[in-house]
C-alpha positions as CSV (number, residue, x, y, z in Angstrom):
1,X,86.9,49.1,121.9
2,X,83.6,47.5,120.9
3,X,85.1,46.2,118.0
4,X,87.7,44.0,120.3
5,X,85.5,42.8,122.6
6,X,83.7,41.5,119.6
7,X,86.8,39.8,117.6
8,X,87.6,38.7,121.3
9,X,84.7,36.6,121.8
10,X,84.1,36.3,118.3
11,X,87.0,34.1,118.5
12,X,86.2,32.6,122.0
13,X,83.2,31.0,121.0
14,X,84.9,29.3,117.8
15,X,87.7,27.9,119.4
16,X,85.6,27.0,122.8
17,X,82.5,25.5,121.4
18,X,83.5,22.7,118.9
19,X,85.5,22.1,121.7
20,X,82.0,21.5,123.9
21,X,81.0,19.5,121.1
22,X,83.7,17.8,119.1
23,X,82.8,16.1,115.4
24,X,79.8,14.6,116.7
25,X,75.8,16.5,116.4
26,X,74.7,15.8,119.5
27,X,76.7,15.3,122.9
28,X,75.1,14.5,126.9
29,X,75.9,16.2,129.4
30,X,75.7,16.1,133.6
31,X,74.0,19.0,135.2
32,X,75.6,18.6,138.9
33,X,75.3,21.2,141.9
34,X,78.0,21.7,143.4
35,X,78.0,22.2,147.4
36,X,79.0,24.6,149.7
37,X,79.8,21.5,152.3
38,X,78.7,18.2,151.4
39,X,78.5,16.0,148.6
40,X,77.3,17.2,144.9
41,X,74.2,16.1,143.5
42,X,73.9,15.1,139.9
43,X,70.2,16.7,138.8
44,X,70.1,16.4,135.2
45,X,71.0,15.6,131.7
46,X,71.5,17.5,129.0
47,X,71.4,16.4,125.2
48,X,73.0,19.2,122.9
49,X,72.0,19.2,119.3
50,X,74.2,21.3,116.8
51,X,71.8,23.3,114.6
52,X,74.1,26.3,113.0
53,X,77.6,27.3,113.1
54,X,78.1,28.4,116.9
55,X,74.1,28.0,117.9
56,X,73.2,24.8,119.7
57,X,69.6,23.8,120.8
58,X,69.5,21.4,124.0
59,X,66.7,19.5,125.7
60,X,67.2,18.6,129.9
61,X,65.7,15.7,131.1
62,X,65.5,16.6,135.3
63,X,66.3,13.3,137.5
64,X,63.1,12.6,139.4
65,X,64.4,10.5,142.1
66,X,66.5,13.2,143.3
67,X,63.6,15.8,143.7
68,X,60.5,15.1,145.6
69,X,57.5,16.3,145.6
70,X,55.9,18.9,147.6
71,X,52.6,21.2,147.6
72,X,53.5,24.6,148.0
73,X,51.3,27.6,147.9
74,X,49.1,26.1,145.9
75,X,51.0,24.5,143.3
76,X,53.7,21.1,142.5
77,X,57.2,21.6,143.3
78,X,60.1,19.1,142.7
79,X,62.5,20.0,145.6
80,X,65.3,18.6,147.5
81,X,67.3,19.0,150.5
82,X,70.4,20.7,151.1
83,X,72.3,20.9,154.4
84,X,71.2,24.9,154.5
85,X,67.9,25.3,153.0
86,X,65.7,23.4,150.2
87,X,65.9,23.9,146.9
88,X,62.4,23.4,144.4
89,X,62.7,23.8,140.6
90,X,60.7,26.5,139.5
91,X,59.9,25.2,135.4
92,X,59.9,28.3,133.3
93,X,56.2,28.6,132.1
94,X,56.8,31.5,129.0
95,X,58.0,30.5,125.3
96,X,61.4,30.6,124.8
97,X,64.2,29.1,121.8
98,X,65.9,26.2,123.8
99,X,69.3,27.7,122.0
100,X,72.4,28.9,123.6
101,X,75.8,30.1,121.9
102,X,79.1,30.3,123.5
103,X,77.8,33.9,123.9
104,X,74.3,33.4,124.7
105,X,73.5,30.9,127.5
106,X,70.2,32.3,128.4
107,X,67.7,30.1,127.4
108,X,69.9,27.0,129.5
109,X,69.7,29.4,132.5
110,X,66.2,29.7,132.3
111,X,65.7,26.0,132.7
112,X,67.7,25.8,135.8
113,X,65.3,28.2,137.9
114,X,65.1,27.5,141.6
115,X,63.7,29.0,144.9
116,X,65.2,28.4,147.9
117,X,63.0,27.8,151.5
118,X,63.4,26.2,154.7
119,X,62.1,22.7,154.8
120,X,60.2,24.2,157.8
121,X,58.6,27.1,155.7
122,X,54.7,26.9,155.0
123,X,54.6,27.9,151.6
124,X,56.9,29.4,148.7
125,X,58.5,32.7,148.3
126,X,59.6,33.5,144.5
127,X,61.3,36.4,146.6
128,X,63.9,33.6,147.3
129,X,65.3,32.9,143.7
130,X,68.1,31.5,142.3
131,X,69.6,31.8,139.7
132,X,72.5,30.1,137.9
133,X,74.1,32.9,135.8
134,X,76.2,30.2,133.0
135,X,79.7,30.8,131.4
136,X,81.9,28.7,129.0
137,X,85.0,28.0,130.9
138,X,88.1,26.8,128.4
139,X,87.9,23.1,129.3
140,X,84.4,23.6,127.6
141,X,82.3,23.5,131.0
142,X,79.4,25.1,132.0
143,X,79.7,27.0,135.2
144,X,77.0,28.3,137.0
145,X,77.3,31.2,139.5
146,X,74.3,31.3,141.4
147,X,73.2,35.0,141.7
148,X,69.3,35.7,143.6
149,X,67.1,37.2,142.1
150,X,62.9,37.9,142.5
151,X,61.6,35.5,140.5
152,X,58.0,37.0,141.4
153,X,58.3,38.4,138.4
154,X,57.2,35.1,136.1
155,X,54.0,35.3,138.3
156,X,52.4,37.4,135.2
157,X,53.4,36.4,131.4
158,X,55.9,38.8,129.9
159,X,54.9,41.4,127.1
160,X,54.2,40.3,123.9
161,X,57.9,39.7,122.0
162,X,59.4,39.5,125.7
163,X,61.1,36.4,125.5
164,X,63.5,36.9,127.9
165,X,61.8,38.9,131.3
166,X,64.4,38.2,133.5
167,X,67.5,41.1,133.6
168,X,71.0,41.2,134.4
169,X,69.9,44.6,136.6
170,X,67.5,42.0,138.3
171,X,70.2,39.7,139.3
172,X,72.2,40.0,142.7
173,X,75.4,38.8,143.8
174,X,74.7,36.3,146.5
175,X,76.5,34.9,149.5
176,X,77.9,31.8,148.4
177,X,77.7,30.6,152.3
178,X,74.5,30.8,153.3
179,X,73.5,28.7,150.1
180,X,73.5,24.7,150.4
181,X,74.3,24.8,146.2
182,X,76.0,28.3,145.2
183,X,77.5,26.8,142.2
184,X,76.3,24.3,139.2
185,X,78.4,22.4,136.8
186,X,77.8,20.9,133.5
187,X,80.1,18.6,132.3
């Protein structure tokens, strides 16, 4: 059964990713959120690089003028408001490769960190995460489902080799309602 599931995305992630990229080495992309009511919001660009057969490595340039900025807790946060609650990048501070595969999106998801607060709230709670979990849809999109999760856990740097901290046991299904942004596109 392994064995199929491997062939299975094996093939997947040949037939989906030049797709994403076509004949060229590099290709932009549109990071957008997509609301729950309301209008998306176009956050960021992406510039995809090919580097191996199937591995890609990407740099994201954020769009400033849609965040501002804010003091919370001690520390600079680009947010911005939605119609249910604000939503403040949280950069991810630890090494990691900047690579993703049609099978390994990580590294991207880990650059779209957020936590959520009422524009009301004093400070920040990393309590309130979010986070996009990425797949490779046919049309070669990226689709974010956004998924909360306890992002106190970046407070402290990860063991030595750790490069990715945050786990898939970590991650909670979320209620896509109370959310101003429950999903994210790139495109």
């Amino acid at each position: 059964m392994f064995f199929v599931k491997f062939l299975i995305a094996s093939v997947f992630c040949l037939l989906t990713m030049p797709a994403l990229y076509a004949d060229t080495d590099t290709l932009k992309r549109t990071v957008t959120l997509q609301p729950s009511d309301g209008d998306s919001i176009d956050i960021a660009s992406i510039e995809f690089t090919k580097r191996k057969e199937g591995a890609y490595t990407y740099s994201i340039d954020f769009d400033d003028s849609k965040f501002g900025n804010h003091f919370l807790s001690m520390r600079p946060f680009k947010c911005f408001e939605g119609s249910k609650q604000m939503l403040c990048h949280l950069p991810y501070p630890y090494e990691k490769a900047k690579t993703i595969s049609a099978d390994d999106l990580q590294d991207l998801e880990y650059d779209l960190l957020f936590i959520h607060r009422k524009s009301t709230d004093y400070g920040i709670d990393p309590w309130n995460g979010v986070y996009y979990k990425l797949s490779l849809d046919k049309d070669a999109t990226l689709t974010g489902v956004l998924k909360e999760v306890d992002l106190d856990i970046l407070a402290a740097p990860p063991d030595e080799g750790v490069l990715r901290p945050i786990t898939a046991d970590q991650l909670n299904d979320a209620d896509a309602s109370s959310h101003s942004y429950p999903e994210l596109i790139i495109q």
